[in-house]
N, C-alpha and C positions, 0 to 999 in steps of 0.2 A: 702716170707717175713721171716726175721727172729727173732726169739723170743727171746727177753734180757734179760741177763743173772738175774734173781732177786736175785743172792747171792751174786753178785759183787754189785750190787742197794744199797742194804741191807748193804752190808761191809763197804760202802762209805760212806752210812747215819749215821753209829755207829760211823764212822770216824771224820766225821764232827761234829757230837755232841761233841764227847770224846776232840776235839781242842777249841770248843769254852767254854766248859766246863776250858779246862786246862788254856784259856784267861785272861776267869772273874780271876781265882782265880790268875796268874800271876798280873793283873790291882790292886786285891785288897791287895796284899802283898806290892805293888811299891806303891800304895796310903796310906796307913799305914805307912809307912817308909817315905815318905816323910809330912803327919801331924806330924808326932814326930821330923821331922828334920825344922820344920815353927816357931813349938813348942818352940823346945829349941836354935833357930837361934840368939837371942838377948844375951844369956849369955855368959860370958870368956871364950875363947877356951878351959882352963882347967876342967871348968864345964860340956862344953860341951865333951869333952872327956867321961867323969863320966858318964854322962849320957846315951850316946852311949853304953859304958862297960854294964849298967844298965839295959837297953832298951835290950838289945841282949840274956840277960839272963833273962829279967821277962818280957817283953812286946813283944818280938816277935809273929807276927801271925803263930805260929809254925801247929797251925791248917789248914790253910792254906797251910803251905807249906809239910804236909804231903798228903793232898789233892792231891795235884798240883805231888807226888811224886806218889801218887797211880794210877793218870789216866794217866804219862806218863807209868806207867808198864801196863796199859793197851792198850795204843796207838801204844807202839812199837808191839805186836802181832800183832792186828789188821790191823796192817800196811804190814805188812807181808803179811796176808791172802789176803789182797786189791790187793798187786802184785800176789801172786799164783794165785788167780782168772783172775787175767787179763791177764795173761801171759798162763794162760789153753785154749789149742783149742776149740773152740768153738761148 
């Protein structure tokens, strides 16, 4: 019988967290962005202009999207080692 590999296990788990990890934080940027666009849906295009400009430079979830920029530099390695492993003789 033979014994499976636990560092490909292990790499795949890290893998799967770090995506659904990078999910949420994709859902919660596109959910923010569209409250604010429900928000300001009723006023003059010109308004709503301004408020876009406004919105991009003081309400962005910028926290979020540094998140979301940290665990894809962590995902692209990972993703790597998930293929070296699997592609290593066994």
């Amino acid at each position: 019988m033979m014994m499976p590999n636990i560092a490909l296990i292990a790499t795949a788990l890290v893998l799967a967290i770090v995506m659904v990890i990078m999910a949420i934080d994709i859902r919660m940027i596109f959910e923010r962005l569209m409250l604010f666009r429900r928000i300001i849906g009723e006023y003059p295009a010109p308004l709503r202009r301004l408020f876009w400009r406004q919105f991009a430079w003081i309400g962005f979830p910028y926290g979020q999207l540094v998140s979301l920029i940290f665990w894809l530099l962590i995902a692209f390695p990972t993703a790597c080692q998930l293929a070296r492993l699997a592609m290593a003789p066994a």
